[in-house]
N, C-alpha and C positions, 0 to 999 in steps of 0.2 A: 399390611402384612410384613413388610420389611423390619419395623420396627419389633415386630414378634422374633421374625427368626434371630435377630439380632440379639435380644434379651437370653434367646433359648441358645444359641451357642455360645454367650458370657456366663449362664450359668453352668453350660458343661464342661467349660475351659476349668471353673473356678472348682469343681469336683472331681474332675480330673488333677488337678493339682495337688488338693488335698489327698485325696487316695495317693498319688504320688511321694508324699510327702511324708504321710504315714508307714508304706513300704517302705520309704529309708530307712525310718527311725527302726522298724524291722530287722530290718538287713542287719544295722550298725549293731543293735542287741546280739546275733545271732553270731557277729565275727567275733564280737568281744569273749563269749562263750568256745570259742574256738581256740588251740590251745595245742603247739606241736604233740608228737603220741610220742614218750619217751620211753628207747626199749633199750635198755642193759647190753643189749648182743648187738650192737648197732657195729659192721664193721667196717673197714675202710674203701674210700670208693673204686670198684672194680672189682671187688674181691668176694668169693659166696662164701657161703657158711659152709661146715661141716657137713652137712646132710644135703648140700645140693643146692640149696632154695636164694634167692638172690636175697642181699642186706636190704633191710630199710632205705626206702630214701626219707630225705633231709622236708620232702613237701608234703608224706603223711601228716593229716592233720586228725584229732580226734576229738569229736561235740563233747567237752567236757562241763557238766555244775556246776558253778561256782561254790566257791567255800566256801562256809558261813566260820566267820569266826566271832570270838567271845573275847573276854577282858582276860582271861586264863591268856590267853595267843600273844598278847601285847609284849609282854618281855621275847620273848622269841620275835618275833617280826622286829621288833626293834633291834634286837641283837644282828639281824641280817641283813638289817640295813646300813650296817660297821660292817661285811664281810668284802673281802678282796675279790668271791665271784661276783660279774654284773649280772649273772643271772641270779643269783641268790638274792641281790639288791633288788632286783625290777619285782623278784615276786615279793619280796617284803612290801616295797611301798605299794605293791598293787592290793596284797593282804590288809595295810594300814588302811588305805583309801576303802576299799569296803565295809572294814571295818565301821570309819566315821560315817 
């Protein structure tokens, strides 16, 4: 009997792992699709709006799509990958890498 239990908790270990392993790959999908929410009226910290309501904070985040882009996109994405923002830069080459 020892031999049994032993067999049956190596094969629970071994699918529990697996299912573990798969939920990462999950997870990792799910942050990459993740993507600060960028609001125009964002204003500085401490300070409310006009109407009362508190600013955005900086840890909103919003599940966004990703982009599909096309060979039309290529001069632009490349163009932004020459821009002085680093945010302009990081979405280009992220735009390129999906692209390929």
């Amino acid at each position: 009997m020892d031999s049994v239990e032993s067999r049956r908790r190596r094969e629970e270990s071994g699918t529990s792992v697996r299912k573990n392993k798969r939920e990462e790959g999950l997870a990792k999908r799910r942050q990459l699709a993740e993507v600060p929410e960028a609001t125009p009226n964002t204003l500085a910290p401490g300070t409310t709006a006009a109407d009362g309501s508190a600013p955005a904070t900086s840890t909103e985040t919003a599940i966004v799509p990703a982009k599909k882009y096309s060979a039309a996109d290529v001069p632009a994405l490349a163009a932004g990958i020459q821009s002085s923002d680093p945010a302009v830069v990081l979405q280009s080459v992220k735009g390129l890498r999906r692209f390929v």
